[in-house]
C-alpha positions, 0 to 999 in steps of 0.5 A: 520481506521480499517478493516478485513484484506484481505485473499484471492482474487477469479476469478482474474488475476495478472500481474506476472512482479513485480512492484520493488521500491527503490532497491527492498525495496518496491515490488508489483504486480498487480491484476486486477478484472473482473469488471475492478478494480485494485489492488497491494499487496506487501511487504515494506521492513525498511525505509523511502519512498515518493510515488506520487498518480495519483488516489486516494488510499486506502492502507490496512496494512495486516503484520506489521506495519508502519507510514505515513505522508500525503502530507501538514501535518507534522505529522505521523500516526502509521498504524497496521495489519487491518488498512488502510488508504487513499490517494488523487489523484494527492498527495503524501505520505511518507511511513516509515517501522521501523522494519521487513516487512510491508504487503499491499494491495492497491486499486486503487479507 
């Protein structure tokens, strides 16, 4: 799925204290809305990571690229600048980089 790639958020706050994975291979902080809603934006570094969801999630890819593969499917999905992709609650996602940097922003839905 494809969509106009986010440039700027207005009128929020965000969590200055990174979100650090994997040592350091996937970094994030979090923004937080007036309406209450809440999102991370971050950088994944090359390689293979799995993350578990809570809420379900819709991941926007801003830079780079990446592959996905959805939990019970054995199949990846390549995902390119302007694209997204969405996540059940209580799931899990594998995430692989293959070269340079992916960008993202994630919307906790």
């Amino acid at each position: 799925m494809s969509v106009n790639a986010v440039e700027r958020f207005d009128d929020v706050s965000v969590i200055c204290k990174a979100n650090i994975y994997f040592d350091g291979k996937v970094i994030s902080h979090t923004i937080l809305f007036k309406d209450g809603k809440k999102k991370t934006v971050g950088l994944i570094f090359p390689g293979s990571f799995t993350f578990n969801t809570d809420a379900p999630e819709r991941m926007e890819i801003i830079a780079g690229s990446c592959r996905v593969k959805q939990a019970g499917s054995d199949r990846w999905a390549a995902y390119l600048p302007g694209t997204f992709f969405l996540v059940p609650g209580k799931s899990l996602f594998e995430i692989a980089v293959d070269e340079e940097v992916a960008e993202y922003v994630c919307s906790f839905e």
